[in-house]
ROBA-296105 format. One record per residue (C-alpha): chain; residue in three letters; x, y, z. Coordinates in Angstrom, 2 decimals. Layout:
ATOM ch aa X Y Z
ATOM A ALA X Y Z;
...
//
This chain:
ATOM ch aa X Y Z
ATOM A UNK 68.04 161.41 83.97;
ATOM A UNK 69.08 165.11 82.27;
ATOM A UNK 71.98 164.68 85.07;
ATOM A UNK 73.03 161.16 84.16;
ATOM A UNK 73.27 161.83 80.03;
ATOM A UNK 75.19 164.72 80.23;
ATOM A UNK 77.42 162.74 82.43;
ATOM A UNK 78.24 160.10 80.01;
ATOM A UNK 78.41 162.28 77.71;
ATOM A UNK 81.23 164.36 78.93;
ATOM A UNK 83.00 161.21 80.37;
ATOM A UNK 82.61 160.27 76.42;
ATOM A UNK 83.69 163.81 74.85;
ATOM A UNK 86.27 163.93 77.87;
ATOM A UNK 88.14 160.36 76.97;
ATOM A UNK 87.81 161.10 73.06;
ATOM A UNK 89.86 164.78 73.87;
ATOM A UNK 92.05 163.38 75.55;
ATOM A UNK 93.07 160.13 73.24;
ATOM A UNK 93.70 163.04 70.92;
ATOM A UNK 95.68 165.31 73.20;
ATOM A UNK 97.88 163.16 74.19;
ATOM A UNK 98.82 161.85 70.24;
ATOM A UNK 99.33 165.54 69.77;
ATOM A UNK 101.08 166.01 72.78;
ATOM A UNK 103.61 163.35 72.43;
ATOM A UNK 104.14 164.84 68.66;
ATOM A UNK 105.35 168.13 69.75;
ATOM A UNK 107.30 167.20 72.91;
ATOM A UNK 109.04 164.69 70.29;
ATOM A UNK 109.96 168.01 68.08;
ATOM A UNK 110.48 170.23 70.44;
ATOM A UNK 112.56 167.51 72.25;
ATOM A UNK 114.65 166.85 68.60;
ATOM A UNK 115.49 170.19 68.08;
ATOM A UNK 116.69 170.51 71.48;
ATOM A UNK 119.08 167.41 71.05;
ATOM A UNK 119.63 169.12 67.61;
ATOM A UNK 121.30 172.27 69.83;
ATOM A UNK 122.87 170.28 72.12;
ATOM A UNK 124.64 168.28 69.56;
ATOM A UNK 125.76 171.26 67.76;
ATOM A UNK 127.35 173.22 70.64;
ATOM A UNK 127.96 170.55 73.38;
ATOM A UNK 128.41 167.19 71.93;
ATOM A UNK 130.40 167.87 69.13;
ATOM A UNK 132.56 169.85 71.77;
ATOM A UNK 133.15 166.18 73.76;
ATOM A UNK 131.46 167.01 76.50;
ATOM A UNK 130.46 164.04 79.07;
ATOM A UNK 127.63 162.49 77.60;
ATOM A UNK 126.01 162.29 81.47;
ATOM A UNK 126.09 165.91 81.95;
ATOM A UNK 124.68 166.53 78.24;
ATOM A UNK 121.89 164.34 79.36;
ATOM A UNK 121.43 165.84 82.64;
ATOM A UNK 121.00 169.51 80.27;
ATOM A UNK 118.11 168.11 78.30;
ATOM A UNK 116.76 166.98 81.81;
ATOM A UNK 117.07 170.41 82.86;
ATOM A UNK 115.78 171.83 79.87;
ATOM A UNK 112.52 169.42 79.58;
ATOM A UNK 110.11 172.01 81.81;
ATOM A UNK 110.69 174.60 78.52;
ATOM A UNK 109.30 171.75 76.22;
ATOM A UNK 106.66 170.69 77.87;
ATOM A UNK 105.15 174.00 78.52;
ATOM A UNK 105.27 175.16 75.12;
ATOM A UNK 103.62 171.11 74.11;
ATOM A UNK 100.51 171.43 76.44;
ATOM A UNK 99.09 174.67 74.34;
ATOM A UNK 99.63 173.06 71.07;
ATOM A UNK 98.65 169.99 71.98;
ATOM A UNK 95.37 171.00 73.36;
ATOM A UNK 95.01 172.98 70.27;
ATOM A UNK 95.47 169.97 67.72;
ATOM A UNK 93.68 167.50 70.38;
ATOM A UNK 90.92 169.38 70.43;
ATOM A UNK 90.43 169.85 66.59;
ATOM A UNK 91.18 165.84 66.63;
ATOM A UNK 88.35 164.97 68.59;
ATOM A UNK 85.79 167.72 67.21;
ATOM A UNK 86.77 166.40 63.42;
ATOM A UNK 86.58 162.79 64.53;
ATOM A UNK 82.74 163.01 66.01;
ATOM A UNK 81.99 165.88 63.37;
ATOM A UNK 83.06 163.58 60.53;
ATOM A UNK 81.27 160.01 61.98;
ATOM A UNK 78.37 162.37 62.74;
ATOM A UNK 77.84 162.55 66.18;
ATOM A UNK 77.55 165.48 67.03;
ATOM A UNK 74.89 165.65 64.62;
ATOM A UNK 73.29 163.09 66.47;
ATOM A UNK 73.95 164.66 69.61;
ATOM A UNK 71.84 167.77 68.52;
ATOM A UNK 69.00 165.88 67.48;
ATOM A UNK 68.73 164.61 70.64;
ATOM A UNK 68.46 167.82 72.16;
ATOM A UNK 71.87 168.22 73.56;
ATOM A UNK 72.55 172.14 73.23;
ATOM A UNK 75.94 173.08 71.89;
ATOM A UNK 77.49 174.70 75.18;
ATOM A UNK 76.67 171.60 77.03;
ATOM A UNK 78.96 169.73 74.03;
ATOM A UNK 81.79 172.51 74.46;
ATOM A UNK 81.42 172.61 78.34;
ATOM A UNK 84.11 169.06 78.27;
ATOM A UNK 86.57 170.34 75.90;
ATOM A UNK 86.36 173.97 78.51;
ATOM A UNK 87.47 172.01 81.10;
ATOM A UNK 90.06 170.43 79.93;
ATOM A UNK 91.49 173.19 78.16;
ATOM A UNK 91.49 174.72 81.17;
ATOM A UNK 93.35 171.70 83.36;
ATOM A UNK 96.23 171.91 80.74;
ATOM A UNK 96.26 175.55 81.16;
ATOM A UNK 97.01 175.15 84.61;
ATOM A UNK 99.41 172.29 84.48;
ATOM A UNK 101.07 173.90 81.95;
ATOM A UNK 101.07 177.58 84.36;
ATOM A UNK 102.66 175.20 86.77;
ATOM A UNK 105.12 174.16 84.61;
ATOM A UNK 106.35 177.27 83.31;
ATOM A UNK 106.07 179.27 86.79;
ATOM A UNK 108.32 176.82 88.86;
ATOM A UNK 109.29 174.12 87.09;
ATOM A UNK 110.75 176.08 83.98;
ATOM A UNK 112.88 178.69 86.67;
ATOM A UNK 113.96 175.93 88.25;
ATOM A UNK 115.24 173.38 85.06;
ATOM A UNK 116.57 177.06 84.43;
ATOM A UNK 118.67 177.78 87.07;
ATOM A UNK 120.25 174.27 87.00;
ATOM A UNK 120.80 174.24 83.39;
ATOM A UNK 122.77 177.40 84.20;
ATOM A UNK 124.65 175.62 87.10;
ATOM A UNK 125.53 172.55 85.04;
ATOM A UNK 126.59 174.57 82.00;
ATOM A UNK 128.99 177.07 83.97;
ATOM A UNK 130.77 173.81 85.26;
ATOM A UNK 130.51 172.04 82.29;
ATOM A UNK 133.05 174.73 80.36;
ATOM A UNK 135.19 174.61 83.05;
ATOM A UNK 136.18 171.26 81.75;
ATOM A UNK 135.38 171.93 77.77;
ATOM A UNK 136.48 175.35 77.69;
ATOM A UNK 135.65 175.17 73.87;
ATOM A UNK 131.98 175.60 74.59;
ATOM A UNK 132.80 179.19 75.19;
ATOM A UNK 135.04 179.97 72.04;
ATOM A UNK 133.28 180.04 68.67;
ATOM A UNK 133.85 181.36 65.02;
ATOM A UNK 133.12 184.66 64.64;
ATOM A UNK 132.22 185.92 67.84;
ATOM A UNK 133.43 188.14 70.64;
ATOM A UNK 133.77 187.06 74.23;
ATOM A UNK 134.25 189.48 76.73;
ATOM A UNK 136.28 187.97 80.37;
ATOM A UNK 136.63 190.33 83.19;
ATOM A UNK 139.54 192.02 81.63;
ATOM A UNK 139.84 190.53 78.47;
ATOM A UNK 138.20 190.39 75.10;
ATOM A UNK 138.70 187.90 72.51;
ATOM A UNK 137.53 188.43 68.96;
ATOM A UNK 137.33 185.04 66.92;
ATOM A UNK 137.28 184.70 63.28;
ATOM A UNK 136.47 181.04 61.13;
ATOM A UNK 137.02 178.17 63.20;
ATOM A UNK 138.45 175.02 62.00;
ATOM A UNK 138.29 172.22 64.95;
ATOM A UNK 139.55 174.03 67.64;
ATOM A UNK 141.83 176.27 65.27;
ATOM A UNK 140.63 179.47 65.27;
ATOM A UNK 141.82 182.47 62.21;
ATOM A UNK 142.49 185.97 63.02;
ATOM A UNK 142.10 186.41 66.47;
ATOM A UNK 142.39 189.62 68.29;
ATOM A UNK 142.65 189.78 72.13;
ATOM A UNK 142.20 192.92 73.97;
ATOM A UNK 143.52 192.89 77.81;
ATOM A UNK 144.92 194.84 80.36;
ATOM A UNK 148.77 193.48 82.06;
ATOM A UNK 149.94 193.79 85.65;
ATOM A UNK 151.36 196.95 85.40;
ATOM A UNK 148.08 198.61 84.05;
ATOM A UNK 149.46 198.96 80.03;
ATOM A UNK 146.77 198.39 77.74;
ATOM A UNK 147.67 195.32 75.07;
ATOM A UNK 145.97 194.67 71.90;
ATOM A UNK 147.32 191.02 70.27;
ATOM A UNK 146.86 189.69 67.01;
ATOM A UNK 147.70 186.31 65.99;
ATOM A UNK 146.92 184.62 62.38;
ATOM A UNK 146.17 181.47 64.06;
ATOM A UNK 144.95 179.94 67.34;
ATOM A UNK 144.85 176.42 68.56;
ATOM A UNK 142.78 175.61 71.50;
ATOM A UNK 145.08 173.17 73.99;
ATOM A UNK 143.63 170.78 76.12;
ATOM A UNK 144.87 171.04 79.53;
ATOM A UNK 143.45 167.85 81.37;
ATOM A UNK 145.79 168.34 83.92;
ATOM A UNK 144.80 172.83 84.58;
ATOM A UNK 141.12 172.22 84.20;
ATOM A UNK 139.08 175.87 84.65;
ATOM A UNK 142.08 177.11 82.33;
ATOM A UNK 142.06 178.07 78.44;
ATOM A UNK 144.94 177.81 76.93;
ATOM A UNK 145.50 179.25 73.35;
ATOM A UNK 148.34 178.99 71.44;
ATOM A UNK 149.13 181.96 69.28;
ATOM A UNK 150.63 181.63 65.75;
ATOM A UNK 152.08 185.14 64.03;
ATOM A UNK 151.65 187.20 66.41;
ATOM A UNK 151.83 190.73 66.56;
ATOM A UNK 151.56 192.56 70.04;
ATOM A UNK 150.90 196.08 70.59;
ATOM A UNK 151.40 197.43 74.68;
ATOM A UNK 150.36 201.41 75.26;
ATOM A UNK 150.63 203.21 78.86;
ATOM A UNK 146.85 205.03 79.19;
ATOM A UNK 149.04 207.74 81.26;
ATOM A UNK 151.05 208.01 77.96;
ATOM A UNK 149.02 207.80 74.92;
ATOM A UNK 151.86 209.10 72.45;
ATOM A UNK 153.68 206.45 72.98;
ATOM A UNK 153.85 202.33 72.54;
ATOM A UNK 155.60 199.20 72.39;
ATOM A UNK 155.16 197.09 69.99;
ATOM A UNK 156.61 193.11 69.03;
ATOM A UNK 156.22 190.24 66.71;
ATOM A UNK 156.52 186.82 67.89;
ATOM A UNK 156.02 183.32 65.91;
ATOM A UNK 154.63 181.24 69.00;
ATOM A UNK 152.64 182.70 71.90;
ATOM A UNK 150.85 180.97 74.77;
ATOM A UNK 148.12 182.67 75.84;
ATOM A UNK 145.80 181.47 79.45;
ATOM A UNK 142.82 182.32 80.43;
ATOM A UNK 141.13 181.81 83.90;
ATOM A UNK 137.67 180.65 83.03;
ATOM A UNK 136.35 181.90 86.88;
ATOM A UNK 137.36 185.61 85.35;
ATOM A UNK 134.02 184.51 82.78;
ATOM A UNK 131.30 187.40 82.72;
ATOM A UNK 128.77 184.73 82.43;
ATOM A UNK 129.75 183.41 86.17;
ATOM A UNK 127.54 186.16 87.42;
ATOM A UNK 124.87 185.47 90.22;
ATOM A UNK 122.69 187.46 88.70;
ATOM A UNK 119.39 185.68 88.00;
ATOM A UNK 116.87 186.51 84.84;
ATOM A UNK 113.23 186.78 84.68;
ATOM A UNK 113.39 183.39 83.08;
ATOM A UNK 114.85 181.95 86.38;
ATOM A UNK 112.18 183.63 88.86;
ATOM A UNK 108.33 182.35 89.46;
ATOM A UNK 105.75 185.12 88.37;
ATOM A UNK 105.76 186.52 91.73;
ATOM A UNK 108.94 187.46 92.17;
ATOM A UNK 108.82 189.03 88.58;
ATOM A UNK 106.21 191.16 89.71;
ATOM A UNK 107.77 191.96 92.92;
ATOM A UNK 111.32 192.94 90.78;
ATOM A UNK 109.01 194.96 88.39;
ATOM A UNK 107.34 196.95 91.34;
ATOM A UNK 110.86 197.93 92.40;
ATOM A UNK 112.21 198.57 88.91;
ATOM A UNK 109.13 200.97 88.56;
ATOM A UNK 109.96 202.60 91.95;
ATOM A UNK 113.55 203.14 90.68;
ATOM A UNK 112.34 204.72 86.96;
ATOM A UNK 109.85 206.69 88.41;
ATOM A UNK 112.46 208.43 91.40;
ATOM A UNK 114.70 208.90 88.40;
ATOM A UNK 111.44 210.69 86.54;
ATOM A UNK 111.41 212.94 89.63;
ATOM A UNK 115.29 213.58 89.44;
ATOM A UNK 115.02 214.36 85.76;
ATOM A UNK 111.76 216.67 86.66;
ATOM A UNK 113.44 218.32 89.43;
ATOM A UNK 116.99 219.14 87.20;
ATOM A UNK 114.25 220.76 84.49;
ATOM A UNK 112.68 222.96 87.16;
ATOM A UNK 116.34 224.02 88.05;
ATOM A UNK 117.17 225.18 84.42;
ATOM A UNK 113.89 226.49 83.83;
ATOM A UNK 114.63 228.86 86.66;
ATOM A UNK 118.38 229.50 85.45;
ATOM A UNK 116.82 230.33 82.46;
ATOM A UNK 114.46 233.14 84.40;
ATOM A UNK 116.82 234.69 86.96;
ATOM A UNK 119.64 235.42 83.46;
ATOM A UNK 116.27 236.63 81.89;
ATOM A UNK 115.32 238.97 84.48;
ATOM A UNK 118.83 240.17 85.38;
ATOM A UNK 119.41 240.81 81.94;
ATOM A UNK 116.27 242.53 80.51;
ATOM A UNK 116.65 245.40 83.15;
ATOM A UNK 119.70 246.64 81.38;
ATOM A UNK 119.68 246.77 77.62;
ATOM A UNK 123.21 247.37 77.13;
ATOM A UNK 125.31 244.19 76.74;
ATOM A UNK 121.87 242.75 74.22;
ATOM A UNK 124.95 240.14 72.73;
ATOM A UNK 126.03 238.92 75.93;
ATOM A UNK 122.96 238.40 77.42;
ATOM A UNK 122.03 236.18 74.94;
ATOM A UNK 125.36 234.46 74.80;
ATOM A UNK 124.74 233.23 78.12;
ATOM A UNK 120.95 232.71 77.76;
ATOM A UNK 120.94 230.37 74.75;
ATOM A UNK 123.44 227.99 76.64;
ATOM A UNK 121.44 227.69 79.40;
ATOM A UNK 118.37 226.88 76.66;
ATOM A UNK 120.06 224.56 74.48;
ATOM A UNK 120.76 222.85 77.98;
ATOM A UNK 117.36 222.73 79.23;
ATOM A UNK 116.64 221.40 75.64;
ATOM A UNK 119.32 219.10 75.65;
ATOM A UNK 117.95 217.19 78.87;
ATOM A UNK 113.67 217.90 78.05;
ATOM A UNK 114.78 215.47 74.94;
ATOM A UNK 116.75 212.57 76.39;
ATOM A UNK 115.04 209.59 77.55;
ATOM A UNK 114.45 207.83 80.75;
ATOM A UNK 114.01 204.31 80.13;
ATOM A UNK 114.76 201.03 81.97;
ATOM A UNK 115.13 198.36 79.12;
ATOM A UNK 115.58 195.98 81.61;
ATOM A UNK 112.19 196.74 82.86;
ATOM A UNK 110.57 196.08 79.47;
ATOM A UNK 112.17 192.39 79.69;
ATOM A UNK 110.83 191.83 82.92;
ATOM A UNK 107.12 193.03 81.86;
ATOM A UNK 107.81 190.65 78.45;
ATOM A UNK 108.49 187.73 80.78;
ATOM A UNK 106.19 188.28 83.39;
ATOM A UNK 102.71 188.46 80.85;
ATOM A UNK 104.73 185.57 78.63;
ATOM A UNK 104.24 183.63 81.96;
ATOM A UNK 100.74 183.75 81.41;
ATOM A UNK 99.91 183.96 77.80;
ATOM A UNK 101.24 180.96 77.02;
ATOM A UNK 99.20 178.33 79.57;
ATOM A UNK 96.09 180.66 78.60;
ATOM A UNK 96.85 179.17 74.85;
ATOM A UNK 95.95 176.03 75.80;
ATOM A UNK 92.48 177.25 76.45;
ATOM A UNK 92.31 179.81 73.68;
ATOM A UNK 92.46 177.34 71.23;
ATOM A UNK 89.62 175.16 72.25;
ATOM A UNK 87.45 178.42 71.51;
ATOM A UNK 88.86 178.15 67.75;
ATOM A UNK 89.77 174.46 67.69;
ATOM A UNK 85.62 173.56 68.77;
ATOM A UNK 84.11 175.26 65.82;
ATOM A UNK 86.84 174.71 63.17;
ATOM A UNK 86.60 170.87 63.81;
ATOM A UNK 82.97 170.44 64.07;
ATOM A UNK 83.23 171.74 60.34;
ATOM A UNK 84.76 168.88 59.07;
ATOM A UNK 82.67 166.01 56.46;
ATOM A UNK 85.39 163.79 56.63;
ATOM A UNK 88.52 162.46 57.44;
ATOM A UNK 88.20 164.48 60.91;
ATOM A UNK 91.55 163.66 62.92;
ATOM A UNK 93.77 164.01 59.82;
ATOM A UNK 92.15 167.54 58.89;
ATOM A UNK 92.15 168.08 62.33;
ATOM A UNK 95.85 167.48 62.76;
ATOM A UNK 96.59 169.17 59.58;
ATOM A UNK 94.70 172.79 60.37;
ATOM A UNK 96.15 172.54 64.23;
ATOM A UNK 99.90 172.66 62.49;
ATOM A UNK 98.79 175.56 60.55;
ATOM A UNK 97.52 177.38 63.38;
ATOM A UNK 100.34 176.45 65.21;
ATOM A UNK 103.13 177.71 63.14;
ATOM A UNK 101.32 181.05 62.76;
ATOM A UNK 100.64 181.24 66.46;
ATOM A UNK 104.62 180.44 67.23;
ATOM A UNK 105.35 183.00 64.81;
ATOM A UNK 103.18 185.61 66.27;
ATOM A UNK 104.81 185.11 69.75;
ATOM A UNK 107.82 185.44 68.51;
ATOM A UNK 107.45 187.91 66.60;
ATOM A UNK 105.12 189.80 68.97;
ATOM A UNK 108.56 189.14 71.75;
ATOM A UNK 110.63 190.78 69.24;
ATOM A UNK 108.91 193.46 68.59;
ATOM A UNK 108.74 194.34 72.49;
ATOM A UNK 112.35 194.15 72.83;
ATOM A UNK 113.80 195.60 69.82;
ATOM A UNK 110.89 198.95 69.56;
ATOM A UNK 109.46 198.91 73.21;
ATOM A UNK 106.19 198.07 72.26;
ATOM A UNK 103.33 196.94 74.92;
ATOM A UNK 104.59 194.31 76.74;
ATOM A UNK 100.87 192.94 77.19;
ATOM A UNK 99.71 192.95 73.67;
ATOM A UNK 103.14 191.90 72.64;
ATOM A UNK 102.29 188.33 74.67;
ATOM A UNK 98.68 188.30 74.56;
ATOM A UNK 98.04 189.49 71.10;
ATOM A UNK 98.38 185.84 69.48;
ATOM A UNK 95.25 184.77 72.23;
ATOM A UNK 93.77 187.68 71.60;
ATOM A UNK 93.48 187.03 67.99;
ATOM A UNK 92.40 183.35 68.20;
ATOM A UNK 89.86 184.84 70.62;
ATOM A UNK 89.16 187.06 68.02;
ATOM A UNK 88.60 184.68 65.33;
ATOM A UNK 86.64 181.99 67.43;
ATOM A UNK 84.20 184.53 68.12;
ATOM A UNK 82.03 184.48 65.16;
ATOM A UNK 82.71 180.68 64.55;
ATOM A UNK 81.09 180.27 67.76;
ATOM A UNK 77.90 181.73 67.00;
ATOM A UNK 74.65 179.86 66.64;
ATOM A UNK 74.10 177.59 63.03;
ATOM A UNK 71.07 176.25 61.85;
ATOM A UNK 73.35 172.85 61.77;
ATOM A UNK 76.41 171.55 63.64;
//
């Protein structure tokens, strides 16, 4: 009989979290979903791309959004359904009747922890994968629109070229400054007032620029005293876009699964640490060009100036290279990515810790103070991950707490909200 209440009653906590997780869910795919139309419009759409292929780039980037949805939607579900039964008292009424409080939580647990892993799922394969074609469709899309690539105030670098950008009016650009190298290996800096972007239908993978005031500067590097310089009023300047940097194969964190982001941090370790053992091994070899001028020295005492001539070299050296640092930033963004892989499906069962005893606090009005406090938390959980990503990149700081810390500190604040109460 014990078996066959608490059945029903999870089957009834169960359907009344999820009624409310997926309201909540739907509300922050919706947002997340706007403001990534929002982007698009602003750097694709307004550049006339196809409207198929914009489409097919929200497709792509739908994985992103729904990871990030299931953790806040569990979090504002769950404070939903705890304010809903805490307001209509039932889970007073569930007390009296001798149902303990971990048997209550045990529903909203489990759940928290199936979104946890759908949304682990999501973000380890589903999210490298929208990734990778997003990247794909994107590279071919500015083959076509080249004027996804050019924007006001900006610098682009090519393979051998560098275009600085000032305001942008249409696809008239003000004070531009290309940097490149010619045939013949002169270096050529050109400066034109004014730049129109030219649509060549008919040369597509080619941007075309057509220079207004120009002033071009050429310089031999074998010759540095001397240059050529010319003015011109009209100047037609191409560009192959295949020469882009950003045609690389190279493939980011974002783009791998969690295991392959641990197996490329295992060899970026290896790598730092033989450099570590390079670095250690050059110190030893100073250290001991520092002894053998010491001891040939200090037997004779009569050139004291020259000895130390040569010996503070050879220290300022050793100095010079004890000080410098051996770091692989490209390691911390792996690390960032890896534990960010993790920390944010974990969310989704984080919050039911805090969202439980938060919501069975509320009198009255339970779903709209639930939805209300989840927002709050929300925004100051967003922030924290942000923040907590910035912080890694920009200062180095612990790639673990730099992810984890926002779970950490819901953790951290659900813990005495979970303890025993005279009252529920």
């Amino acid at each position: 009989m014990k078996r066959r209440i608490h059945s029903t009653l999870w089957s009834y906590i169960g359907k009344e979290f999820l009624l409310s997780f997926f309201v909540s869910f739907l509300f922050f795919f919706i947002i997340f979903f706007i403001n990534q139309l929002l982007l698009m419009a602003e750097d694709i759409l307004s550049k006339k791309a196809p409207i198929g292929d914009v489409a097919r780039l929200v497709l792509y980037a739908t994985p992103a959004i729904i990871a990030m949805s299931f953790p806040f939607g569990s979090l504002v579900g769950a404070l939903m359904a705890t304010g809903r039964l805490a307001s209509d008292n039932e889970l007073l009424v569930m007390r009296a009747s001798g149902v303990s409080r971990s048997a209550i939580i045990v529903p909203f647990l489990v759940l928290g922890m199936f979104f946890s892993m759908v949304s682990f799922v999501t973000n380890d394969y589903l999210l490298p994968l929208g990734t990778i074609n997003y990247g794909k469709l994107y590279r071919k899309l500015i083959t076509t629109a080249p004027a996804l690539e050019l924007k006001p105030y900006s610098v682009k670098r090519y393979r051998d070229t560098t275009i600085v950008t000032g305001a942008m009016d249409g696809s008239v650009m003000m004070d531009v400054v290309i940097l490149d190298t010619t045939k013949a290996g002169k270096s050529r800096v050109i400066n034109a007032g004014r730049a129109a972007l030219v649509d060549r239908g008919d040369k597509a993978g080619i941007i075309s620029l057509m220079l207004d005031d120009v002033f071009l500067q050429e310089s031999d590097p074998g010759k540095p005293e001397r240059f050529e310089y010319s003015n011109a009023e009209h100047m037609e300047y191409n560009i192959l876009l295949t020469s882009f940097a950003d045609f690389s194969s190279g493939i980011s964190p974002r783009e791998m699964s969690s295991v392959d982001v641990a197996t490329a941090i295992r060899k970026k370790e290896a790598a730092l640490a033989g450099r570590l053992v390079v670095r250690a091994n050059e110190l030893d070899d100073k250290r001991a060009d520092i002894l053998a001028e010491y001891l040939s020295r200090s037997r004779s005492m009569i050139d004291l100036d020259g000895s130390l001539a040569r010996l503070i070299p050879l220290k300022d050296a050793h100095a010079a290279l004890s000080a410098k640092p051996i770091k692989d930033r490209s390691l911390d963004i792996y690390r960032l990515e890896y534990y960010k892989k993790f920390s944010i499906p974990a969310g989704a069962l984080f919050f039911v810790f805090l969202a439980f005893p938060l919501g069975a606090r509320a009198r009255k009005s339970g779903r709209a103070v639930g939805f209300g406090l989840g927002l709050l938390v929300a925004v100051v959980y967003w922030g924290m991950l942000i923040g907590g990503q910035t912080l890694g990149l920009r200062t180095g700081f612990d790639p673990f707490l730099a992810m984890w810390a926002p779970n950490l500190l819901v953790l951290a604040v659900a813990a005495p909200l979970l303890l025993p109460r005279r009252s529920l």
